[in-house]
C-alpha positions as CSV (number, residue, x, y, z in Angstrom):
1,X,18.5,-62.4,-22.0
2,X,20.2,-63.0,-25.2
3,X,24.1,-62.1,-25.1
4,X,25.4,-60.7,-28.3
5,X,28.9,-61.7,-27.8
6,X,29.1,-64.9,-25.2
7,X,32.8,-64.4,-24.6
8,X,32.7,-61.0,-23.5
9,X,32.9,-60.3,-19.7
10,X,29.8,-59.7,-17.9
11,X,29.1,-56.8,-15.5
12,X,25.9,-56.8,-14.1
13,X,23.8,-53.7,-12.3
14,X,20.7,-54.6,-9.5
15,X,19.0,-53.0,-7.2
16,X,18.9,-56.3,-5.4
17,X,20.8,-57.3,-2.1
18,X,23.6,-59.7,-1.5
19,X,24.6,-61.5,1.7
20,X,27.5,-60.3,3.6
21,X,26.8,-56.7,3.6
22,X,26.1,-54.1,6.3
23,X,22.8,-52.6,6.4
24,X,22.5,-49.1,8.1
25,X,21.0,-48.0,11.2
26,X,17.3,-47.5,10.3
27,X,17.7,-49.8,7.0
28,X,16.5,-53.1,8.9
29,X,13.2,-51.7,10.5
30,X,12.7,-50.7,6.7
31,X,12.1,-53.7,5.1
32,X,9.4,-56.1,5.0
33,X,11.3,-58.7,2.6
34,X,15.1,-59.0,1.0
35,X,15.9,-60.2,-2.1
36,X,18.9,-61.1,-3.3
37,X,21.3,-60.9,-6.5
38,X,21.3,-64.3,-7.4
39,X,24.6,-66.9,-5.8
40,X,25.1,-68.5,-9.3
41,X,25.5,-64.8,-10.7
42,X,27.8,-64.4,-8.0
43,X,29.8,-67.3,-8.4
44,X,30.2,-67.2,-12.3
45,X,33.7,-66.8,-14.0
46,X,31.9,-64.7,-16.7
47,X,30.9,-61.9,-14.0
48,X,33.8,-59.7,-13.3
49,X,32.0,-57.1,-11.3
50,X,28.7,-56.8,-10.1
51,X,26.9,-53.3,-9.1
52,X,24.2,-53.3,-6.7
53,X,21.9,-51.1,-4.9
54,X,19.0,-50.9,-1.7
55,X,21.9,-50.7,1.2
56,X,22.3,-47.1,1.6
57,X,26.1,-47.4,3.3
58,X,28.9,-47.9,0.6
59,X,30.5,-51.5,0.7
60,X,32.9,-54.0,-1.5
61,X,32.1,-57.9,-1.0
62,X,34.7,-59.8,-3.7
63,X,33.6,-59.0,-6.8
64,X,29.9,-57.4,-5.4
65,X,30.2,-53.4,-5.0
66,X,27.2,-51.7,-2.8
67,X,26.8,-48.1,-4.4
68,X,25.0,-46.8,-1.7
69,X,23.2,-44.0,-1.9
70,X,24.7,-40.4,-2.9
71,X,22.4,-38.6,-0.4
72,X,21.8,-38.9,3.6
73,X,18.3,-40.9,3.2
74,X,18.1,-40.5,7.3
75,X,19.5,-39.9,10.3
76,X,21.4,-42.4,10.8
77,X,23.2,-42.0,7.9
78,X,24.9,-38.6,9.0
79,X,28.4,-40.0,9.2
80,X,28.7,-42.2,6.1
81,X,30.4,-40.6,3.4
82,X,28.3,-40.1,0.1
83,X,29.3,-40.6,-3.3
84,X,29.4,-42.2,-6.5
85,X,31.1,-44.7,-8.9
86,X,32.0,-44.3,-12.1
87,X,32.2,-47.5,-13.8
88,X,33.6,-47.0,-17.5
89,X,33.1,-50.4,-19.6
């Protein structure tokens, strides 16, 4: 990836997991493999907010925000509130 401007911020969008997060009710007997948004992504000074999807439930981890999903996927998910984010950069 070639960055046009190195001394802007960087906000980065995944649909990748990161560690720290809880998954739903059914979301563990749904996966055969988890891969996750890289540490050193994590951990950079340059990354001021990173957006991530494949957890269903909403969730904020330091600078790591879980979207979740804006529909009820199953039943399990009844009770969690559904939404969506509007990141303006």
């Amino acid at each position: 990836m070639i960055l046009k401007n190195a001394d802007l911020p960087i906000v980065a969008f995944s649909h990748l997991e990161a560690t720290g997060f809880k998954l739903g009710q059914f979301e563990p007997v749904q996966r055969d493999t988890v891969v996750l948004i890289p540490a050193r992504l994590i951990k950079s000074k340059k990354v001021i907010r990173v957006y991530a999807g494949h957890v269903h439930k909403h969730q904020e981890v330091g600078k790591v925000n879980v979207v979740g999903s804006s529909i009820h996927v199953d039943f399990g998910e009844a009770d969690d509130p559904k939404g969506m984010i509007l990141a303006e950069v």
